[in-house]
Each structure stands twice: as structure tokens, then as C-alpha cells.
PAVOLUM-704858 format. One record per residue (C-alpha): residue number from 1; residue in one letter; x, y, z. Coordinates in steps of 0.1 Angstrom, whole numbers, plus 5000, padded with zeros to 4 digits. Each point is the difference from the previous one (the first is absolute). Last residue first. Layout:
<recs>
(NUM "a" (X Y Z))
...
</recs>
This chain:
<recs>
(369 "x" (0577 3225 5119))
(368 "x" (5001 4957 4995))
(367 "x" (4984 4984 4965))
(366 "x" (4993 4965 5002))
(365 "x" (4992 4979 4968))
(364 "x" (4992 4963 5000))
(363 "x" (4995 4972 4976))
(362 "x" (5035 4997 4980))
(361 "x" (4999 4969 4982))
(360 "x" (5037 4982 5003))
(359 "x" (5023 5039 5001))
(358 "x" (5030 4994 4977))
(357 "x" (5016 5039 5009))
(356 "x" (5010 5005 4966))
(355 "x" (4967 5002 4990))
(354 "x" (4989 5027 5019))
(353 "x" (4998 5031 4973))
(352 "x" (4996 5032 5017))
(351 "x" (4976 5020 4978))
(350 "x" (4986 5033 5001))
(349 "x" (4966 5012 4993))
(348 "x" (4989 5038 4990))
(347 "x" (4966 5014 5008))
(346 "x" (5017 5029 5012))
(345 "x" (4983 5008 5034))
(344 "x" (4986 4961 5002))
(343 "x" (5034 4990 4999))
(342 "x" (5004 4959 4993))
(341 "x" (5026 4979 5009))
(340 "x" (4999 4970 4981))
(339 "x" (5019 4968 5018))
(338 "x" (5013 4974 4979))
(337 "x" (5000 4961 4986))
(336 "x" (4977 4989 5020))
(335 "x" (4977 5028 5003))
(334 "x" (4997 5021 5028))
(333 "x" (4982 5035 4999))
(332 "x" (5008 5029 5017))
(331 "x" (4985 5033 5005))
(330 "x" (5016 5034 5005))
(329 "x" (5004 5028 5032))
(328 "x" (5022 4983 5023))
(327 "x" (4982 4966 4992))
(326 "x" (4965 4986 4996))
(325 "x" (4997 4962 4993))
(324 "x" (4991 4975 4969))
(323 "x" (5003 4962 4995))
(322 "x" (4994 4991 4965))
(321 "x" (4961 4986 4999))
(320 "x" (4993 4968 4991))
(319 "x" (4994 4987 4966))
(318 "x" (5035 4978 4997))
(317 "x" (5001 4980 4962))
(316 "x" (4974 5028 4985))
(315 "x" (5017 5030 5019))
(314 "x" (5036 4991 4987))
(313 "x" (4990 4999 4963))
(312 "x" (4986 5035 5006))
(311 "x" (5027 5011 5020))
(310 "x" (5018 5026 4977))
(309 "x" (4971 5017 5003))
(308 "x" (5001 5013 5032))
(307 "x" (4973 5023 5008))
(306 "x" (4995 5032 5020))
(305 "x" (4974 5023 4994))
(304 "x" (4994 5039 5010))
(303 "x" (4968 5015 5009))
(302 "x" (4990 5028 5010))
(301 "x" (4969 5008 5019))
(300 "x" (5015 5037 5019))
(299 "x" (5011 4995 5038))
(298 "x" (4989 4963 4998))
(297 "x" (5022 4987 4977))
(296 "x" (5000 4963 4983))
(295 "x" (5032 4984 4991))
(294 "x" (4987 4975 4980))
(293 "x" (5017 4965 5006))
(292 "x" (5003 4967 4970))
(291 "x" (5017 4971 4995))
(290 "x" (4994 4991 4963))
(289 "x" (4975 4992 4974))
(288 "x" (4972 4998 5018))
(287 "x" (4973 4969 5016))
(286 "x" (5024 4984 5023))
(285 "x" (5016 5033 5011))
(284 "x" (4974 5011 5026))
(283 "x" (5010 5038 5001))
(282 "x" (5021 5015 5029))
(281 "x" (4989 5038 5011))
(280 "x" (5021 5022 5017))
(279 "x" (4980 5035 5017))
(278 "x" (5024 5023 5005))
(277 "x" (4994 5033 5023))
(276 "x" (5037 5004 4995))
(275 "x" (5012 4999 5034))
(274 "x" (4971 4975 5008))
(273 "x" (5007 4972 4974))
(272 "x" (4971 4980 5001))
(271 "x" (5001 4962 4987))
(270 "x" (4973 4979 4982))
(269 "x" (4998 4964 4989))
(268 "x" (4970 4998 4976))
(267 "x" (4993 5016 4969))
(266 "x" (4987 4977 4974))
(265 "x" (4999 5030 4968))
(264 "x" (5023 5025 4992))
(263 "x" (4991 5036 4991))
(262 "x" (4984 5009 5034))
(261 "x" (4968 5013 5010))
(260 "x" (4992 5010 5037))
(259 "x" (4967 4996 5015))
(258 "x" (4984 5022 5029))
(257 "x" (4984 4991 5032))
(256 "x" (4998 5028 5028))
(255 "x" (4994 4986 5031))
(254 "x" (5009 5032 5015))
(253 "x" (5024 4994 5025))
(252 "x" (5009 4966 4991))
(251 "x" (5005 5003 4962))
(250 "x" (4997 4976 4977))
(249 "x" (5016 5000 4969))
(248 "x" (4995 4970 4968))
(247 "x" (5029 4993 4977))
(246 "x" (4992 4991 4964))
(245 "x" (5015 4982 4968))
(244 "x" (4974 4970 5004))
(243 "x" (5006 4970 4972))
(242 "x" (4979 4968 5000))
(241 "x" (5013 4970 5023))
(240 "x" (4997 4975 4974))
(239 "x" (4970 4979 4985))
(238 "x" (5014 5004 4966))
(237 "x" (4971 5023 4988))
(236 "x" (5014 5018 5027))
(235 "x" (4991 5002 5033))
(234 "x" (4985 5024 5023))
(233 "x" (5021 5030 5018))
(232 "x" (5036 5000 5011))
(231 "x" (5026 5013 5021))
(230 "x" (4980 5024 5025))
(229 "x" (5029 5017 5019))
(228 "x" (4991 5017 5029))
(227 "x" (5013 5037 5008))
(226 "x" (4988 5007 5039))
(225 "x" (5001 5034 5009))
(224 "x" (5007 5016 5033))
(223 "x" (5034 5007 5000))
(222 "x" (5013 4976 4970))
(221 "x" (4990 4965 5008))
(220 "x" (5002 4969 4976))
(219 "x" (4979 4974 4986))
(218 "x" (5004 4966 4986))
(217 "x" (4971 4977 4977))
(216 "x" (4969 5021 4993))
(215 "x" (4986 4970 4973))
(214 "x" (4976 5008 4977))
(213 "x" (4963 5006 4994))
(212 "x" (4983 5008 5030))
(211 "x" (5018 5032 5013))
(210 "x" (4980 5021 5020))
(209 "x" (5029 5006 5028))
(208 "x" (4973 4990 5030))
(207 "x" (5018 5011 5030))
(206 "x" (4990 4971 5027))
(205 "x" (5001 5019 5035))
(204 "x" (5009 4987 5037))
(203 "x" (5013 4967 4997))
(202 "x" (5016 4986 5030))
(201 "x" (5033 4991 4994))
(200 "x" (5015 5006 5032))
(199 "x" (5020 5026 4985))
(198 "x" (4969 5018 4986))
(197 "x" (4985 4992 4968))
(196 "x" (4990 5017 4971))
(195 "x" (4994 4978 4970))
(194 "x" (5005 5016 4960))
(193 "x" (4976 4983 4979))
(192 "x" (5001 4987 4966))
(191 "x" (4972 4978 4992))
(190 "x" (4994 4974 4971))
(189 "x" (4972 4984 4984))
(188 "x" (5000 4964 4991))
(187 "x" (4966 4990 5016))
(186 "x" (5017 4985 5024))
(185 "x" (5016 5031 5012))
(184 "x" (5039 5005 4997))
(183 "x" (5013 5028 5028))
(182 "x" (5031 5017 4998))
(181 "x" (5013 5019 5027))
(180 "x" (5029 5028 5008))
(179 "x" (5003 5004 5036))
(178 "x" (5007 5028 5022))
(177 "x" (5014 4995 5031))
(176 "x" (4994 5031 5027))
(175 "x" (5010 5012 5027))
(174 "x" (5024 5026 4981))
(173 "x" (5000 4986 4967))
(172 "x" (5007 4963 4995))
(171 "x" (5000 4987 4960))
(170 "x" (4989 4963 4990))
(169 "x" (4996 4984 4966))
(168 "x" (4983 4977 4985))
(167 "x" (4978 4987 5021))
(166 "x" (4978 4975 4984))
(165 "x" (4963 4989 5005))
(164 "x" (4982 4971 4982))
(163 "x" (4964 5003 5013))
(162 "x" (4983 4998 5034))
(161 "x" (5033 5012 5024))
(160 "x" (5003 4991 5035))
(159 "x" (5024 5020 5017))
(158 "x" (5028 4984 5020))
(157 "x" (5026 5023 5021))
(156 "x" (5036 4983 5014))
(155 "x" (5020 5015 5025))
(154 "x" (5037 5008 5013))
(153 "x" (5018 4974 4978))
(152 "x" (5041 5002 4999))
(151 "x" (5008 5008 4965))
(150 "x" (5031 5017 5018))
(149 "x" (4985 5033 4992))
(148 "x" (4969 4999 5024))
(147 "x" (4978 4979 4981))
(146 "x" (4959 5006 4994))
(145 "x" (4982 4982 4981))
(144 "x" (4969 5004 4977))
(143 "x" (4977 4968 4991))
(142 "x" (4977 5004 4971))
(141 "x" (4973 4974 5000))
(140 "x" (4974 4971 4983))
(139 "x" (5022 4991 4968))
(138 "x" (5031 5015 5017))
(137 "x" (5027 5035 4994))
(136 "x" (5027 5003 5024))
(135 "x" (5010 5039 5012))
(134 "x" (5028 5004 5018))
(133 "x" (5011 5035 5024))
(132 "x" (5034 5002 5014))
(131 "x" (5003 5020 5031))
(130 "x" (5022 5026 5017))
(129 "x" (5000 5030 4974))
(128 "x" (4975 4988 4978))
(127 "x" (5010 4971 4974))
(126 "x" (4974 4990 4971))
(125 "x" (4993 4969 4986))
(124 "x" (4980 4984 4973))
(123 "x" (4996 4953 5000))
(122 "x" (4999 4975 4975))
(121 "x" (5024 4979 5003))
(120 "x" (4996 4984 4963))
(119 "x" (5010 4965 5009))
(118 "x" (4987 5001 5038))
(117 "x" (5019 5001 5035))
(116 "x" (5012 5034 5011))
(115 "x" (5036 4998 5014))
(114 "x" (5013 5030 5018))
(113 "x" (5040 5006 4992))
(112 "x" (5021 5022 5017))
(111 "x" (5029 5014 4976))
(110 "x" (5032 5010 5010))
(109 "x" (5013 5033 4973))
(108 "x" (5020 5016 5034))
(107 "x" (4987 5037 4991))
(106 "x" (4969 4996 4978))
(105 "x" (4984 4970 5021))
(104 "x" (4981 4983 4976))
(103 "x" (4964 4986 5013))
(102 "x" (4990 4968 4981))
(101 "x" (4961 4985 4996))
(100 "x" (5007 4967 4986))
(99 "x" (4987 4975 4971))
(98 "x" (4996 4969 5000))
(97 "x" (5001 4972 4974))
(96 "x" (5020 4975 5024))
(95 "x" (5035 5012 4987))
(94 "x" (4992 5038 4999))
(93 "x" (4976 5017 4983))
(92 "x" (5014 5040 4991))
(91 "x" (5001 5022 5029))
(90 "x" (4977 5028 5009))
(89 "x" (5010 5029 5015))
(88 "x" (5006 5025 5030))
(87 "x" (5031 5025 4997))
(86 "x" (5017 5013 5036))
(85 "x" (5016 5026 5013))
(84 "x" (4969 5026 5006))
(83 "x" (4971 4982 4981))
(82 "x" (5008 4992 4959))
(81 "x" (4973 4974 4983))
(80 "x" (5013 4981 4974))
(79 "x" (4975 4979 4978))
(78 "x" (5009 5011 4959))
(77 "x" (5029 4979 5003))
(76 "x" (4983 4970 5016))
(75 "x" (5036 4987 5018))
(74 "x" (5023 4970 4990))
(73 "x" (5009 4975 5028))
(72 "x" (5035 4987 5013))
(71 "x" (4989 4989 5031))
(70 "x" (5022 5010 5027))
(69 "x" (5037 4992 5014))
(68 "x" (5021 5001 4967))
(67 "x" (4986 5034 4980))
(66 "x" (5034 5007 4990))
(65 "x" (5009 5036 5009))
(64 "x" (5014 5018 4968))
(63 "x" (5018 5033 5008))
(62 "x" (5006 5040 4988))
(61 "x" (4992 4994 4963))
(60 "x" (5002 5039 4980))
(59 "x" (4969 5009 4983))
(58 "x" (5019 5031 4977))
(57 "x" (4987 5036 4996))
(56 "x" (5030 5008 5017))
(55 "x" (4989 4982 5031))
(54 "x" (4965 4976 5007))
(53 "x" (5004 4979 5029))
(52 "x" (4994 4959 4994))
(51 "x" (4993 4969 5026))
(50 "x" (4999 4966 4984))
(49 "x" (4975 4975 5020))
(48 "x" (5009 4962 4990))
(47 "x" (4987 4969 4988))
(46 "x" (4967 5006 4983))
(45 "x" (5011 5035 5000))
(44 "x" (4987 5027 5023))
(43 "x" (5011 5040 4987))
(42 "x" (5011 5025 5027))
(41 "x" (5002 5035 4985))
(40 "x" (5014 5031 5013))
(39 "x" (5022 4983 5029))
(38 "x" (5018 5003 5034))
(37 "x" (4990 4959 5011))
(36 "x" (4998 4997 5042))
(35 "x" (5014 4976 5014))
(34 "x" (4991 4969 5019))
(33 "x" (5009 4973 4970))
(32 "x" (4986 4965 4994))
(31 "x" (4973 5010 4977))
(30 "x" (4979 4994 5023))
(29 "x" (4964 4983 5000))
(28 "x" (4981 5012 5025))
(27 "x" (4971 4984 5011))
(26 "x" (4977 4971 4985))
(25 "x" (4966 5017 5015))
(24 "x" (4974 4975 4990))
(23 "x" (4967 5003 4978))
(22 "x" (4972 4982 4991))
(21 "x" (4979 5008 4969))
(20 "x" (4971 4988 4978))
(19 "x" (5001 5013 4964))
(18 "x" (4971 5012 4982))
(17 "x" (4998 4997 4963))
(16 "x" (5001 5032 4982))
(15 "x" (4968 5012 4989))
(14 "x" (5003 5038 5005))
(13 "x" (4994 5007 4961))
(12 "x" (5030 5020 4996))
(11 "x" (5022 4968 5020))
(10 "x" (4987 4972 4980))
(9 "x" (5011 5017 4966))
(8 "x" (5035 5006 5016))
(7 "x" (5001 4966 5013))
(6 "x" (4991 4982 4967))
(5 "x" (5021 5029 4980))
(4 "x" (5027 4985 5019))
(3 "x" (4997 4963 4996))
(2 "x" (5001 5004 4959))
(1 "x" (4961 5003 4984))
</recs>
């Protein structure tokens, strides 16, 4: 079994290895230029950040800003969390085997890094309005901070936790921060709970998603339902992650549970597109063909998928999702090579080929209204 079916395998069965943390605020890391960048698309480079606007049904290059003052890191691409001007990630390890929480200013492109001590970094986040919220993940504990959005620390809350216990995702609704849990019993049973908790992080209510089988990894929020991607169930006769092709609802009003079947199996990043009533689903590529999205609609069940076949050989040597974002209307994905423009209203894609541009391991995509 290759290193990432290891982690991925480790992951659905909420065994990961815990990883114990320290943190320190490493500031802003400038690209040593005040202004302000007019762009469509800002993509980070190992070396350099190359800002594009889309004309003529062409990707026309309006600058490249060498990346000479800061760290030079690549991004998660599937990790970028967009709040008012700014994108939150995760960067790749960095010289000492660590790996950084990053906020992206959209207008100036500076970078403030937050450094999270531990090889896998382990951590979910979500901003709200004047506060960052962390969640760490430990043998005995969960720890949630709280940052205003300089990655200065406001507070720290510790629950004790009896069994393996892992917060996959966080979502803040009104007064409230939602949390998406996974919970591995020594028995080998598993629990997927949703955790209410106010913004002190007291629990108030554990929501009980009936789901023992698989793995609810990522969750999103569309009015007051939560879609929740559950990526696999059992093993095969392999001993792999076996195949789940569902998405579970919950509603808050109601509390309303319904299931969602979808033609491709391992669902697990998911995106809403609320002009559209979208939902955009990512499949785990490590155990299909190709990289894989349905287009999933809420106003009437359809489907519609997206794949990319023509990087099959691609996906085996780099299984990591292509960076993806929401524009004017259409979706974008970032390969190497080019950026696909997709229209969910004609499901047509277009092509702007960026190999002329000698890009060294584009990480990042930033889209800016």
C-alpha cells in the first residue's frame, strides 16, 4: 500500500495518529509591494505569483510579482476558505516538516503566516466576521481556539474526549458553530455526530447523524440544510476504504434526515453555489480513474459530472485535488498545464492553455469579483 492510500485508509477509519502542536504567529510576509493587484485570477508559483484577467475569450498576463520576501510555500488546494478579502489555507511542509495555516489577502496578495507545529497539521477552521476559529485534535482532548484575524489568540477551550475524536469540519451560523465529528470506539465502531456549540465552545447538543459505517468527511450549508459527504463504507476484500456514492441532509429546522444517491463513489470536498442552488461535489481520486466533480442540483436532483480524462496518468503521479473556485457565473479548475472553465448552464468547458507562462508548481488559485 503507496504512502497515500496509508493516510487515506487511516483517515476513513478515524485512526490517524495524533499530532501534538504549538503554534506561533510568524506575521506578514510581504510581497514587497503596497498596492493593490486589479485582477481575475491570481495564481501562487513556487517562485512567483502571476496575476491574469480574462478578455476576448483569451487569459491575458497582467504581472508576475516574484515571491522574494516570504516563504515560498505551496497551498492544500482543496483547503481555501474565502472571508471578506481574504482566503485561509493550509500550506504544504515547509523546511522543518511543518506545515502553516496562511491567510491571502485578495487585494495586495501578502500572506500572514501562523505556524502549527506537527507533520500532518492536523487542525479545521472556520472564520466568523471578527474571529478565527481552530480546532486541534489529541489522544485525551480537542482544543478550539479562538484568533481575531491577525492569528492573534483570544482563547483556548479543552474538552476531554474518552475515544478517538476528530473534527472535521467546522461551520458558524448565527451564534452558533457547528461541528462536523467523527468518533472511533474501541470496539471499532464508528459515530458521526454533528456538535452544537456556542462561541465559547460550550457544547449544547450532539446531533446523532446515524451513520456507523463510513466516514462523513466535509459538509456544507445551504439555508438551513447541511449536505455531508460520507466517502466510504467498510473495506474491500483488499482491506481499502470501501466505496460510498452518497450525501447525507440534515436539516436544522426540522431535523429532517434524508440521504442523497449519487453516481460516483468517495465524495468528499463539497462546494455550494448559491445563485444556482449548486451543490459541487469533488470525489477522492486515489481509488477512480480520473479527477472527478458532480454537479449536483437542489432545485430538481440532477446530476451533471465533470471529469478529466486526459489526466489519468497525471492523477496517479500527483493524487491531490486540482485547485477549484467560483467565478462570474462558471467554475474553474487549475491544472498545470491549463485552466478549465466550466459553465454549469451549458455544460460546456473551455480551455486557456498556461504553458507558455512556465509557472514552477502552481499551488494556489484566487479568484477576485
Amino acid at each position: 500500500m503507496n504512502k497515500r492510500k496509508m493516510k487515506f485508509s487511516r483517515t476513513f477509519a478515524i485512526l490517524l495518529s495524533v499530532v501534538f502542536l504549538t503554534s506561533c504567529n510568524l506575521g506578514i510576509l510581504s510581497l514587497g509591494n503596497s498596492k493593490n493587484y486589479d485582477y481575475d485570477f491570481a495564481i501562487y508559483a513556487d517562485d512567483e505569483v502571476l496575476t491574469f484577467k480574462r478578455e476576448d475569450n483569451e487569459l491575458k498576463l497582467l504581472e508576475r510579482i516574484p515571491r522574494k520576501n516570504e516563504k515560498k510555500l505551496g497551498f492544500w488546494k482543496e483547503l481555501f476558505v474565502e472571508h471578506e478579502n481574504f482566503y485561509f489555507t493550509k500550506t504544504t511542509a515547509n523546511d522543518k516538516n511543518f506545515q502553516l495555516l496562511a491567510k491571502i489577502n485578495k487585494n495586495n496578495l501578502d500572506i500572514n503566516y501562523y505556524q502549527t507545529k506537527g507533520i500532518d497539521g492536523a487542525f479545521s477552521l472556520v472564520p466568523d466576521g471578527k474571529y478565527l476559529h481552530i480546532s486541534h485534535s489529541f489522544v485525551d482532548r480537542l482544543e478550539f481556539e479562538t484568533y481575531d484575524l491577525n492569528f492573534n489568540k483570544i482563547k483556548t477551550k479543552v474538552i476531554p474526549v474518552e475515544h478517538s475524536t476528530y473534527p472535521n469540519q467546522m461551520i458558524v451560523k448565527g451564534d452558533k458553530v457547528y461541528i462536523l465529528i467523527g468518533v472511533g470506539l474501541a470496539n471499532g465502531e464508528l459515530k458521526n455526530q454533528i456538535w452544537v456549540m456556542n462561541k465559547e465552545f460550550d457544547l449544547e447538543e450532539v446531533i446523532d447523524l446515524n451513520c456507523n459505517e463510513g466516514g462523513l468527511l466535509r459538509m456544507v450549508l445551504a439555508g438551513d440544510t447541511f449536505y455531508i459527504t460520507n466517502t466510504n463504507e467498510g473495506l474491500t476484500a483488499e482491506r481499502e476504504p470501501g466505496p460510498a456514492n452518497k450525501l447525507v441532509s440534515y436539516n436544522l429546522s426540522t431535523g429532517e434526515q434524508k440521504t442523497i444517491e449519487l453516481e460516483t463513489p468517495y465524495p468528499l470536498h463539497i462546494y455550494f453555489d448559491s445563485k444556482r442552488n449548486n451543490l459541487i461535489i469533488w470525489h477522492y481520486e486515489l481509488y477512480l480513474p480520473t479527477f472527478t466533480y458532480t454537479v449536483y442540483s437542489l432545485n430538481d436532483g440532477s446530476s451533471k459530472i465533470i471529469n478529466f480524462p486526459e489526466y489519468e496518468e497525471f492523477r496517479r503521479a500527483n493524487p491531490m485535488q486540482p485547485p477549484f473556485v467560483l467565478f462570474k457565473d462558471n467554475y474553474y479548475f487549475m491544472f498545470e498545464d491549463k485552466l478549465v472553465e466550466y459553465s454549469p448552464d451549458t455544460n460546456q468547458k473551455k480551455e486557456y492553455s498556461l504553458k507558455e507562462f512556465g509557472m514552477n508548481n502552481p499551488t494556489g488559485l484566487l479568484a477576485k469579483e
